[in-house]
N, C-alpha and C positions, 0 to 999 in steps of 0.2 A: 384212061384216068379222067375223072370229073372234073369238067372246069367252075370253078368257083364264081358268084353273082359278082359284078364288078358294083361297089358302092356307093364307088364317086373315083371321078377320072382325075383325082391331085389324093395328097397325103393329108391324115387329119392331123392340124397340130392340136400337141396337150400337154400340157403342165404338168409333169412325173413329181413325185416327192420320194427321195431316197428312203430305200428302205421298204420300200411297199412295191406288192405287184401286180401287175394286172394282166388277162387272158385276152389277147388278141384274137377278134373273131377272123380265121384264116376261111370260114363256107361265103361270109358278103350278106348272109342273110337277117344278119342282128339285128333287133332294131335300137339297141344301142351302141353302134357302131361309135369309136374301130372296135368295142370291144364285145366279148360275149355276153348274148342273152340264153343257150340252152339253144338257137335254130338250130345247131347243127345238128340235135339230136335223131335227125330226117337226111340224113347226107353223110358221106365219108371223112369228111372233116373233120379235125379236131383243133382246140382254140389252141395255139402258142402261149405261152408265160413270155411272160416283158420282168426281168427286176429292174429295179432304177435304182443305179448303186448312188447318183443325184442327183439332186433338184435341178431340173430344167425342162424346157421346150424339146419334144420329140415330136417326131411326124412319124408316123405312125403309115402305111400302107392302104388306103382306100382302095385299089383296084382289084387286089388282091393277088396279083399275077409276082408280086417282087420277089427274087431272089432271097433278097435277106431277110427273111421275115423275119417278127412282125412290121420291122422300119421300112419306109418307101425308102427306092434305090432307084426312080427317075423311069422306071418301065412304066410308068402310067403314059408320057411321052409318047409311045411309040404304038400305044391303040386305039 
């Protein structure tokens, strides 16, 4: 299995507005990270959907290794 580019070694916070979604880049290679630009279309990857059922601060996965994707779950910690 492919290991995905790590982004950044912490989680991006971001401001969700309910009701809207957005594609978490799960390849690292975006360059608008956390979410997708299309990189993956070079790689095995495919972006996760995020809904935000509301309005608030998520952290979002930068490392890309997290179990729960698209949210970091503290495995950035441990590489």
């Amino acid at each position: 299995m492919p290991e995905p580019t790590i982004a950044q070694k912490s989680p991006f916070a971001v401001e969700v507005e309910e009701g809207k979604s957005y594609y978490w880049c799960a390849c690292g290679k975006s360059e608008n990270q956390p979410f997708c630009d299309g990189s993956h279309q070079t790689t095995e990857f495919l972006p996760v959907k995020f809904d935000a059922s509301e309005t608030k601060t998520m952290y979002f996965c930068g490392c890309k290794s997290t179990k729960g994707q698209p949210l970091c779950d503290g495995t950035h910690n441990s590489l």
